[in-house]
C-alpha positions in Angstrom: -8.4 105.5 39.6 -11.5 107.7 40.2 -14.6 106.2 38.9 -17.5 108.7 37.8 -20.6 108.6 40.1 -22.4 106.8 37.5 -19.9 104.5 36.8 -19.4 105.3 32.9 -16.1 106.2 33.0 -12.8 105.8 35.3 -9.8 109.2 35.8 -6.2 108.8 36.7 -4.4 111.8 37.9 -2.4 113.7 38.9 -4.6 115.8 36.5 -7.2 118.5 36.6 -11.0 117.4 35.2 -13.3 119.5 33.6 -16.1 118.2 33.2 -20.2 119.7 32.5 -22.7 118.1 34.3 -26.3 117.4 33.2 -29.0 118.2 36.0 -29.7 114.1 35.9 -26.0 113.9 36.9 -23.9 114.1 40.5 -20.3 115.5 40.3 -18.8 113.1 42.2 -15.5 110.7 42.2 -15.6 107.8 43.6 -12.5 105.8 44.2 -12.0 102.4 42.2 -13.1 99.3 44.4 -15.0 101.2 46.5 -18.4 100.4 48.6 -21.0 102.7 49.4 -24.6 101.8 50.9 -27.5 103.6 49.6 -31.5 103.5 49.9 -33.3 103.4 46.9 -35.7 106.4 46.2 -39.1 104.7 47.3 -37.7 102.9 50.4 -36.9 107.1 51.7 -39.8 108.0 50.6 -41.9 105.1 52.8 -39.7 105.5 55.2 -38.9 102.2 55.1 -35.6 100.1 55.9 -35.2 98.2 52.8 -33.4 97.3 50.6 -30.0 98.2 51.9 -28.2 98.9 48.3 -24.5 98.8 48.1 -23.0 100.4 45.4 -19.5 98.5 44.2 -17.5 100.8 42.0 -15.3 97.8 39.8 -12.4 99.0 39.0 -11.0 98.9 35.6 -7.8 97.4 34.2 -5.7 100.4 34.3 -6.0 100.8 38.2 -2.7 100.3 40.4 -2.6 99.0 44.1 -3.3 102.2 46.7 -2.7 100.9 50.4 -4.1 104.6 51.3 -7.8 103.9 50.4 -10.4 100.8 51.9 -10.2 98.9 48.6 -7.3 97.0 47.3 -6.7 96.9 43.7 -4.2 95.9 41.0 -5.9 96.0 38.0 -9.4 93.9 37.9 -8.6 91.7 41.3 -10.0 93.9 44.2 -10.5 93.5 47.7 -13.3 96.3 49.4 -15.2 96.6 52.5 -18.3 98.6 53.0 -20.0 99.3 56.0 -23.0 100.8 57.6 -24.3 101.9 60.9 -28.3 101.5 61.6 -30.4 102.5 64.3 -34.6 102.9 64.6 -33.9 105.6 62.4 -36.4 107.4 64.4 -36.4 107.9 68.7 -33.3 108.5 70.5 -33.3 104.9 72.1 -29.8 104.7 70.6 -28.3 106.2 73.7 -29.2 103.3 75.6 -29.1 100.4 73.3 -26.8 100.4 70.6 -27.5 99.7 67.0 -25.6 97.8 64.7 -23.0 97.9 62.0 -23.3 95.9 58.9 -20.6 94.5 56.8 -19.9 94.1 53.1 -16.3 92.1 51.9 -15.1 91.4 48.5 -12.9 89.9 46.7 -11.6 88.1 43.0 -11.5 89.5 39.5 -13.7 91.6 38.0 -13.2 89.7 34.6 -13.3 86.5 36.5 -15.1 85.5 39.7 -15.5 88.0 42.4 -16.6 86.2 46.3 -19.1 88.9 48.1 -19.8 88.4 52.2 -22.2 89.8 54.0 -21.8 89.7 57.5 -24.5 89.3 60.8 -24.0 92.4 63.0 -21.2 91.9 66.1 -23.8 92.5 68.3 -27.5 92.1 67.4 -29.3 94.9 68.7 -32.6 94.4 70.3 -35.5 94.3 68.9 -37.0 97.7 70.5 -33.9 100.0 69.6 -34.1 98.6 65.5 -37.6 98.4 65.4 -38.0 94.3 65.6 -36.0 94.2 62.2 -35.0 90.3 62.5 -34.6 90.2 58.6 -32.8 92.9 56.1 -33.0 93.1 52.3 -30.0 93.7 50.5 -29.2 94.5 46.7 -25.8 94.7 45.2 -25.4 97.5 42.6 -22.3 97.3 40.2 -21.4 100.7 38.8 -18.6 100.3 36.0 -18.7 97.4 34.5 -19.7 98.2 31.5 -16.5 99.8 30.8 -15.1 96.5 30.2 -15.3 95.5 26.8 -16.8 92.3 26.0 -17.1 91.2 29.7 -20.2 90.7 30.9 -22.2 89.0 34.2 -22.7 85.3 33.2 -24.0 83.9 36.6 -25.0 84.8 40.3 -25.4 82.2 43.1 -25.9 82.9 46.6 -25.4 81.0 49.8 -27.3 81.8 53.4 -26.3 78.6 56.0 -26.5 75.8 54.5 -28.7 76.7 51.4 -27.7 78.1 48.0 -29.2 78.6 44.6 -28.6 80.3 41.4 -30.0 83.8 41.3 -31.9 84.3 37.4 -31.7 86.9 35.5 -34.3 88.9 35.7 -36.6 92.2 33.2 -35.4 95.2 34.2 -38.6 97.4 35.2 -38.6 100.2 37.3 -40.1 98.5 40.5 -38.1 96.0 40.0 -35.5 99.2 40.7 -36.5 101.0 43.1 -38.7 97.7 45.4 -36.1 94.8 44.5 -38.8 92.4 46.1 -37.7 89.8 44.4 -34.7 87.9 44.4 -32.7 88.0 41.0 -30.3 90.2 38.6 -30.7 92.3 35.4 -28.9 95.1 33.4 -30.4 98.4 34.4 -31.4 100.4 31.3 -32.7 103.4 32.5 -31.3 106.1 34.9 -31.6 107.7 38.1 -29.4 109.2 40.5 -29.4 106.4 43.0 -30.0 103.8 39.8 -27.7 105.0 37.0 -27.9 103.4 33.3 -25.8 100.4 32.8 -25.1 99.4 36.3 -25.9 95.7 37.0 -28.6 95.2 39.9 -28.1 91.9 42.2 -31.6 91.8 44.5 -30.1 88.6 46.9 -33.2 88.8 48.5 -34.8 89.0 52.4 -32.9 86.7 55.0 -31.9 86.5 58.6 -29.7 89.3 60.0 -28.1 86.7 62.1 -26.8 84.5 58.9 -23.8 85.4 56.9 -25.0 85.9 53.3 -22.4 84.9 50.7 -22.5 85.4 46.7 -20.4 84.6 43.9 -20.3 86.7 40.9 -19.1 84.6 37.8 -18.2 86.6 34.4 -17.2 85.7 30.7 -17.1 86.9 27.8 -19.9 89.1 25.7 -21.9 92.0 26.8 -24.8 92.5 29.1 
């Protein structure tokens, strides 16, 4: 399926969509299981690195397996992979030194328990060509759920090494949005274009590039 930018609502073809489209909205499909990474409006702005959002589009129980696409899906279980390159952002020492690639896995059931991995770069890159970045912050940002009737987000733990906790739920505010300082996870209620209404925002908060980071996302039933 092809899930709406916004994540409100998932297309199967082969059809033609028509569709109107508010100024507040992007015309844009995105395909079911998919990850993209995306800055939120005030890191650009700043011109600042993080958070590093990525933007899982959960697939809905209607969606068949396509080998042809990065994500695997047979109804709610999904595998994806997301990735991202990163330099300075700024100088042309990427010539020289290489920058890095960053990795997002899933898998599980979207009406179950989905695993999420975060990977270290293959190669660290040095400290001059990224800008002595040692630590990233990283927010997951779940477009489509909500299209799942009486399914909701029960729980969120998160593992670095050999630490783990439980990630609370947290007031959605809108620095909360657009700074995710703090680690946590709430409903988002109102709307942007890189922030749309009803997508669930995970903040797993600032660690180590050089440790995997791995959450669990545990759902049951009700409504966020």
């Amino acid at each position: 399926g092809w899930v709406d930018w916004d994540g409100m609502s998932t297309h199967f073809g082969p059809k033609v969509l028509s569709k109107n489209y508010s100024l507040s909205e992007i015309p844009l499909l995105v395909s079911a299981g998919a990850v993209v990474p995306l800055k939120t409006m005030a890191s650009v702005s700043a011109l600042r690195p993080d958070p590093l959002v990525w933007a899982i589009f959960v697939p809905s129980s209607h969606d068949v397996q396509d080998t042809s696409i990065a994500s695997r899906c047979s109804g709610t279980v999904c595998a994806g992979r997301g990735e991202v390159y990163e330099d300075d952002g700024e100088t042309k020492q990427y010539e020289t030194s290489p920058g890095e690639w960053l990795t997002l896995e899933y898998n599980g059931d979207w009406t179950e328990t989905v695993a999420v991995k975060i990977s270290p770069p293959s190669t660290l890159a040095t400290g001059e060509a990224m800008g002595s970045r040692g630590h990233r912050s990283h927010v997951l940002q779940l477009r489509g759920l909500l299209q799942h009737e009486n399914r909701r987000l029960t729980a969120v733990s998160v593992r670095v090494g050999d630490t783990g906790k439980k990630l609370e739920q947290l007031p959605d505010t809108a620095a909360a949005v657009e700074n995710c300082a703090a680690a946590g996870w709430w409903l988002h209620t109102g709307h942007s274009l890189s922030s749309p209404r009803g997508s669930i925002i995970i903040s797993l908060g600032q660690h180590s590039k050089s440790h995997t980071i791995e959450a669990t996302l545990t759902f049951g039933e009700g409504v966020n």
